[in-house]
N, C-alpha and C positions, 0 to 999 in steps of 0.2 A: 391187588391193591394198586391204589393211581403211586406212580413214581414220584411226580413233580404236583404240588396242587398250586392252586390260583392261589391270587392274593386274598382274592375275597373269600375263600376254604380256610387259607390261612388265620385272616381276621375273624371270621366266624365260628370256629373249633371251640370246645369248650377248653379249659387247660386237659382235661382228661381223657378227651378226645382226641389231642396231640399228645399226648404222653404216650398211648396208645399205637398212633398211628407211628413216634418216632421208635418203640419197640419194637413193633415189626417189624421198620423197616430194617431199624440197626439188625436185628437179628438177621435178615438175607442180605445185608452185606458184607455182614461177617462169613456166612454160609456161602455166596455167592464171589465174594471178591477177598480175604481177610483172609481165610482158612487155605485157599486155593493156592494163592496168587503174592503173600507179603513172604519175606522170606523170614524176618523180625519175628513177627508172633506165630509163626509154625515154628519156629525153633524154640521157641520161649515153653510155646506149649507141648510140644514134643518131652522141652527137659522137665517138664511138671506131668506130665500125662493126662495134660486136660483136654477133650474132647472141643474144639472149637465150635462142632456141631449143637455143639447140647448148650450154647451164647442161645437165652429168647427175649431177653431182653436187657437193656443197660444196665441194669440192678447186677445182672448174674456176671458181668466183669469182676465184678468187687466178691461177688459170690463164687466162681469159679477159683478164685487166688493168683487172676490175671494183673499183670503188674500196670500201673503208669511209666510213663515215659518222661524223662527230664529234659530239660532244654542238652546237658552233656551226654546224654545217655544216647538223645538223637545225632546229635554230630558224629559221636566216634562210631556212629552204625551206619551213615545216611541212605547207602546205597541200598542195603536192606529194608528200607521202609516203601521203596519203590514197587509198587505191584508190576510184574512181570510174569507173565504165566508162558512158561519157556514150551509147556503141553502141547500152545493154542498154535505154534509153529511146527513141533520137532516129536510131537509124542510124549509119552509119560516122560516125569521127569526121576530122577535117578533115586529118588525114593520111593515111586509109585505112585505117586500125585499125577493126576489127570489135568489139573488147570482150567479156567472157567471164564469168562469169561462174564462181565456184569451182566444180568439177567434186566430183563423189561425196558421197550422201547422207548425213549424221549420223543414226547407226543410234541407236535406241530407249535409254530407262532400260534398264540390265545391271545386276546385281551384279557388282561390280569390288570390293569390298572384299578387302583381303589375306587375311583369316581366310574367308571365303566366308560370312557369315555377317551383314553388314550391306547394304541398297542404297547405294550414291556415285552420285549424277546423272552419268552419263559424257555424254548429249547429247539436244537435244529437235528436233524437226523443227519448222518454223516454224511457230507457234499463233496465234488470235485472227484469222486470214482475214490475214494478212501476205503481200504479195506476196513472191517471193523476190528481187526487187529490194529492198525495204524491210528483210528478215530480214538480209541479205549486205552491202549497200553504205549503207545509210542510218544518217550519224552520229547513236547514240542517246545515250551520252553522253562524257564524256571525264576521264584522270585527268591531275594536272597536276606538272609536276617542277620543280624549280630556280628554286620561287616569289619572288626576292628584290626584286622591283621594284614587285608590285604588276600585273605581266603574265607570270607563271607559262607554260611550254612544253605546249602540251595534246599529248597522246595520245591520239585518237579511237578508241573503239571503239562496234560497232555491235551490235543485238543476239545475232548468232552469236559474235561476240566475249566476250560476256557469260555466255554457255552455255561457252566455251571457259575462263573465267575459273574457272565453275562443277568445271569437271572438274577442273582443275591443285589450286587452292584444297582440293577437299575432298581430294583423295587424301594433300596433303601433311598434313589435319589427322586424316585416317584413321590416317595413321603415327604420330603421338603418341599417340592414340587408343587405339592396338593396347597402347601401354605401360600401358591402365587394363585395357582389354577381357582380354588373358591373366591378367589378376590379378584374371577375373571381376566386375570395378568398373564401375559405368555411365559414360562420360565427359560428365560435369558442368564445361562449359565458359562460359570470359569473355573475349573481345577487350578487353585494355586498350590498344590499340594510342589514340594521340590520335585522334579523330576526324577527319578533313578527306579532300580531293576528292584522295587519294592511293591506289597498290595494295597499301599496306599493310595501311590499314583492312581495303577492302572486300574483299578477297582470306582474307582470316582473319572477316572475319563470314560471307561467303557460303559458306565452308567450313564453318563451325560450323552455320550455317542446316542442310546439308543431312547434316553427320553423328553431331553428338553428341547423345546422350541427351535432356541440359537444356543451355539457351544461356541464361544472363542475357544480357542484351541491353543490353550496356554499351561505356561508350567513357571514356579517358582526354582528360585535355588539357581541362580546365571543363569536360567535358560536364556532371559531376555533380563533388559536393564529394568531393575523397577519403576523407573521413572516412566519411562516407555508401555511398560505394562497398565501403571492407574492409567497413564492416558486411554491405551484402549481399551478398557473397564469403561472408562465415560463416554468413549464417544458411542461404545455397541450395548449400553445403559443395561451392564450386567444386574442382574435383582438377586442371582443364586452362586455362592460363592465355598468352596471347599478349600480348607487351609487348614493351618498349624495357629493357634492361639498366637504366640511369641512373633510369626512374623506378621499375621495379621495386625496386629497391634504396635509392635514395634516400627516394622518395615515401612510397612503398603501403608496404612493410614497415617502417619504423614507424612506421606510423597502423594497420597490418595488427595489429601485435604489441598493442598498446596497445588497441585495440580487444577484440582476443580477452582480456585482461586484467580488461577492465570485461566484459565478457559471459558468460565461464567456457566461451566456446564453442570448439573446438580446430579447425582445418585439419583435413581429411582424412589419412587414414596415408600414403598416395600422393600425393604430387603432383607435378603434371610442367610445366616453363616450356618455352613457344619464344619463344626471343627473339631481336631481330632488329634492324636498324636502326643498330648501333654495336658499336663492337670491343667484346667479352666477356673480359677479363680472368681471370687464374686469381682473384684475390684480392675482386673482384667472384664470380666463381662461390662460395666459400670464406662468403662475407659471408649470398647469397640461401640457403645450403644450411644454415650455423649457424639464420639466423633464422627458420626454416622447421621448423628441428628444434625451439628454442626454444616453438612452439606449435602442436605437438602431430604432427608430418610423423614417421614412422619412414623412410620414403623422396623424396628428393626427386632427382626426373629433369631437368637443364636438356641442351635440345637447341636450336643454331643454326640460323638461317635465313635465306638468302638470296636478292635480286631485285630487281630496276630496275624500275621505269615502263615504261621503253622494250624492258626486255627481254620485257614485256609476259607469256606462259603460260610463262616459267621461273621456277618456282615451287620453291627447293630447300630442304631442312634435313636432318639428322640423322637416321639411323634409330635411333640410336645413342651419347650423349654420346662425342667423340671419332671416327666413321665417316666426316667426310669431308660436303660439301653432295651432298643426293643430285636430282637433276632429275626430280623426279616428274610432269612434265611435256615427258619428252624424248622425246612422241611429237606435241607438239604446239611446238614451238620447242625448238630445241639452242644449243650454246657451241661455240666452238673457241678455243684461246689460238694469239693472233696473237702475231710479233716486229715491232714498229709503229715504222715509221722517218716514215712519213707517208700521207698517206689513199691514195695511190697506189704506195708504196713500202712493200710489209709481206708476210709470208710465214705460213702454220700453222706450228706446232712442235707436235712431233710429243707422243702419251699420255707423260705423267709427266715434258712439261718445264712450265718456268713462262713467264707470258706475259701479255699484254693480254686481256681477255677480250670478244669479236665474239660479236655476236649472229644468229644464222641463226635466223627463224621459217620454222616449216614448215606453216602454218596461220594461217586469221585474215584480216581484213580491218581496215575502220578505218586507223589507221596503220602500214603495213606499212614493220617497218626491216631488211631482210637486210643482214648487214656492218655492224651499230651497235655504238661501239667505246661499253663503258661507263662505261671510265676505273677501271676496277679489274683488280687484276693476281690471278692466282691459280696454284696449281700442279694440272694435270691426276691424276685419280690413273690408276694402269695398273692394271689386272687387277679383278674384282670384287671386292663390299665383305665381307671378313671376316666381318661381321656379320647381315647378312642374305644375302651372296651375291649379289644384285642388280647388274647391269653398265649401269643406268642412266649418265645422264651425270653424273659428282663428282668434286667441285674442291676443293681442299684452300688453306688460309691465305690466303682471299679478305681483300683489303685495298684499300683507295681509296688510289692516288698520292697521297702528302700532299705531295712537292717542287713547288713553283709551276709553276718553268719546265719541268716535265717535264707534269702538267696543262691546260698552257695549248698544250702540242705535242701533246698524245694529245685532250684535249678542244677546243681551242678557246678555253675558259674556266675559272674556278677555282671548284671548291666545295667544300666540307666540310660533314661533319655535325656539329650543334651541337643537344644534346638529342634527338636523333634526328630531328630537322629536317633535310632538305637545303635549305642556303644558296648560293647561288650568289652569291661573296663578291666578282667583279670585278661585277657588276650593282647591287651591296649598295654598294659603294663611288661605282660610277658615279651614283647616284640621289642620294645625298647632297652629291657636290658639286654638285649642279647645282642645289641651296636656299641661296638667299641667304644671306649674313652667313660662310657656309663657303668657306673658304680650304683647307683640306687634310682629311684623312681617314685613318687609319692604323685596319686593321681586326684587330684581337686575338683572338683566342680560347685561354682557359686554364682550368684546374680551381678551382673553389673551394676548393678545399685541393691546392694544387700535389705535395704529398707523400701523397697520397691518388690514384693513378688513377683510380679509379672514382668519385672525387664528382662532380659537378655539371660540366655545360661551362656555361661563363660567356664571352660574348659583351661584348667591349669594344670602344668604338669612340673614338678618341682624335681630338679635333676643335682644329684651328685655325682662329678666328674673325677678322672682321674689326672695326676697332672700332665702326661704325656698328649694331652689333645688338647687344640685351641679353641676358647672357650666359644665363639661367635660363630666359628665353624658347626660345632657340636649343635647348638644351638638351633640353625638355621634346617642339618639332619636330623634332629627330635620333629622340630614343626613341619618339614616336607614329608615324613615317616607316617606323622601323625595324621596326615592331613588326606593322601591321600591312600591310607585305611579306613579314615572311617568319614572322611568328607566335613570335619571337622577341624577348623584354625583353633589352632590353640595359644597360650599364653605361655611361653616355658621362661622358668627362671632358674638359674645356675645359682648353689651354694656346698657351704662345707657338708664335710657326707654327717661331721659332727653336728651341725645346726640345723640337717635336715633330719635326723634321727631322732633327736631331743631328747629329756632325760627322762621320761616316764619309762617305765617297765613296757611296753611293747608300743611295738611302732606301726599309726596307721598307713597303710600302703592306700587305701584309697577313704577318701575323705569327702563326703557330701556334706556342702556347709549349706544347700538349701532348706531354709525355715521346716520344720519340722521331719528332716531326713537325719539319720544314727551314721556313725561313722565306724571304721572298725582299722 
């Protein structure tokens, strides 16, 4: 069977035809890299005595009584999730395991572009005299999630992963892409994604690298001053733009408006956002599409995006404002939505119900997570997309569990996003008490203008102290702690440990007062 297919294999498949194709494939990577090579689920199934051989397809996960994996369950194992096949260097390994090495070649550069009309790097064979031990298994670098401590969860990937990264990446920014290219426009593009050791960034720069016209070569979050940034946005008349909702709106547009004001210089007539990272509001979309038109857009296109660290080449977004996340990437890692009672107790639900969403890669090495629950729920769509016709993998009203206790049962632990940061809010909490003078810890997060959804998340952390520290001092260590863990300024306010407790029968430790978020 082909490894990698075209885009245009991709969009042509029927849904059953990729269903198909991802069973087999899942089944020889579990056979070929899974069984061999993770140390994770050879021990898992070793203590159950289930044959990983006898995996033929995604269903028999669920049907073997192989477990999912928790956002907690993967931290306290990480290194175990890593394929290593100690065989492929040293000989059988000390139980008898032979070690393997991924099976079938990564076929050459294709033209895979939708239009047939641009190249997308689809994959390269190992270069520079790389052994194919070093190309497949050797950790090259890694990205990192739920940085709140100050000891962030790495994701290894290796350099075939990188290539893999390469393909998912640009095909999704090919699809925005297509929105300049039939309007005969060059796609003149900018990652304002903030910069850091996450797959947000580099998945939307290495996309931009290898398909748009022009890539300013920019990053949000201090890279550069924003003021500085809209300037060269207008002078190199960006039309393709990747960002975070909150600072596209907040930030950039207007310093974007105002800029264009002192310069006389206009936005291009098209332009098109993927934005990604944080709920998109109608009134947020409403706000970027006025301010857009304001200088000088006759059209502006915003398409969503979505993707985990862990869920590592599921690369989704929009073909379409409105169409649904589409998985441009579902020949190299799939979803299925789980009904999650616990890591060992949980069932698929079937096209067009809603559910947990489990991660099945079908490809890749580095850290391999089949059955990683992401702690986001979504609804499958059935049938293909109206809009392109495409039977890819798409998920409809992707949302993070924001109920504590429901979090803490699906993940292990509790996190939310704060400026498009993932915070991992019990590690956040746990770090701080453990610095002196800190007696309690109540962790907030709310809007800068509470009657405003789309303004600003604002991060507060309500401290009670004990009297032998001075308050201003404490103070100044909570926010330098806080800040950088998780790359996040926060608002700390010192009170009694009585007035921060309050008189209700239990006390919430972390509090999301965002419009429709539970607290606990």
């Amino acid at each position: 069977m082909r490894r990698i297919l075209s885009m245009q294999q991709l969009q042509r498949m029927t849904r059953a035809e990729l269903a198909s194709f991802q069973d087999r494939k899942f089944a020889r990577f579990v056979r070929d890299q899974v069984a061999p090579n993770v140390e994770y689920y050879r021990r898992n199934a070793r203590s159950r005595a289930i044959d990983l051989d006898a995996v033929e397809s995604i269903a028999d996960w669920q049907r073997l009584g192989l477990p999912l994996v928790t956002k907690a369950e993967y931290r306290r194992h990480t290194q175990e999730f890593v394929a290593s096949p100690v065989a492929s260097r040293s000989g059988a390994g000390a139980d008898g395991s032979t070690g393997t090495l991924p099976g079938g070649a990564i076929p050459p550069s294709v033209n895979v572009s939708p239009l047939d009309t641009r190249p997308v790097l689809v994959g390269t064979a190992p270069v520079n005299g790389d052994s194919a031990y070093r190309y497949f298994f050797e950790v090259f670098t890694a990205f990192h999630t739920g940085g709140s401590t100050g000891e962030p969860t790495a994701v290894h990937l290796t350099r075939f992963d990188c290539d893999l990264y390469d393909i998912a990446g640009s095909r999704e920014v090919a699809i925005a892409a297509l929105h300049l290219w039939r309007r005969n426009m060059p796609c003149r593009a900018a990652n304002l994604y903030p910069f850091a050791i996450h797959k947000g960034w580099w998945t939307f720069n290495n996309g931009v690298e290898k398909v748009a016209d022009f890539s300013l070569r920019s990053a949000a979050g201090g890279a550069i001053a924003t003021e500085r940034l809209a300037r060269h946005l207008l002078q190199s008349q960006v039309n393709l733009m990747f960002a975070t909702p909150s600072f596209l709106r907040n930030r950039l547009l207007p310093v974007l408006t105002q800029a264009s004001r002192d310069t006389g210089i206009s936005v291009p007539p098209v332009v098109v956002c993927c934005l990604g990272g944080e709920p998109i509001l109608p009134s947020l979309r409403a706000d970027v599409e006025d301010s857009f038109h304001a200088i000088g857009a006759e059209t502006v296109i915003q398409l969503n995006t979505y993707g985990s660290t862990e869920g590592r080449f599921g690369c989704f977004s929009e073909c379409a404002p409105g169409t649904g996340y589409h998985g441009w990437g579902s020949d190299l890692s799939t979803v299925r939505l789980i009904d999650f009672r616990s890591s060992t107790d949980w069932e698929f639900v079937e096209e067009g119900g809603e559910g947990y969403i489990a991660v099945f890669p079908l490809d890749g090495s580095g850290s391999v997570l089949p059955g990683f629950v992401t702690g986001d729920r979504a609804v499958s769509a059935a049938g293909p997309c109206e809009h392109c016709g495409s039977s890819v993998d798409r998920l409809l009203s992707i949302g993070r569990v924001q109920d504590v206790a429901s979090q803490l049962r699906v993940m292990g632990t509790v996190e939310s996003k704060v400026k498009g940061t993932t915070v991992n809010l019990t590690d956040l909490r746990a770090t701080l008490l453990d610095m002196r003078g800190v007696r309690e810890v109540q962790v907030v997060i709310d809007k800068s203008d509470p009657s405003d959804l789309s303004s600003l998340d604002v991060l507060k952390l309500r401290v009670a102290i004990s009297d032998d520290v001075e308050p201003a001092d404490l103070i100044q260590n909570v926010a330098s702690t806080c800040k950088s863990a998780t790359e996040v300024t926060p608002h700390v306010e010192v009170m009694e440990l009585g007035a921060l407790l309050g008189e209700g029968v239990k006390f919430r430790t972390i509090d999301d007062r965002r419009a429709g978020r539970t607290r606990l």
